[in-house]
C-alpha angles and dihedrals in degrees: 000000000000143000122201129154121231116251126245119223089260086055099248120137110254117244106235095005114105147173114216111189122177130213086271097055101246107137135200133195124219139184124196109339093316117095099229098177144012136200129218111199104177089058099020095230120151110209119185126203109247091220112047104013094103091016090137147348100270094048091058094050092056096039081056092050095048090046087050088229131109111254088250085057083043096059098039089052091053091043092052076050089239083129112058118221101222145170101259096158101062108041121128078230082068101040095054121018100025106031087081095057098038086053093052094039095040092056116027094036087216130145107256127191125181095172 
């Protein structure tokens, strides 16, 4: 599993904003300590959480920027249903494989790597 923050266009890391990928690939975007998108990569499917995934302005930028689409391209996507609105932040997955790592990136900002 690795850690990494999401870059700013100054190419700065952004405080709050990170990329979570696992061994298989599969990858998920939080902000904050609220997981906002995952992504499958077995399957390439893209599943957003209802409830964050378009919380504020700054999380939109950088769930665009993860997804590599415009946020125009982001709500039309959700709203074609490609993108499946979804309940990230309860899932057993973040309870207990994820919740650890939220809580050290989350609060410390830091580049982790468990390879």
């Amino acid at each position: 599993m690795y850690v990494s923050n999401m870059i700013s266009n100054h190419g700065n890391k952004v405080k709050d904003q990170f990329v979570i990928t696992l061994t298989n690939s599969d990858a998920y975007f939080q902000s904050y300590e609220s997981i906002i998108a995952r992504r499958i990569n077995a399957t390439d499917t893209i599943e957003l959480d209802a409830t964050f995934w378009d919380y504020s302005r700054t999380t939109s930028k950088y769930l665009a920027r993860f997804l590599g689409v415009t946020n125009k391209e982001l709500k039309d996507k959700v709203k074609s249903g490609e993108y499946a609105l979804v309940d990230l932040n309860s899932t057993p997955l973040k309870d207990t494989c994820l919740k650890p790592l939220i809580n050290m990136a989350g609060k410390a900002g830091n580049l982790i790597s468990t390879y």
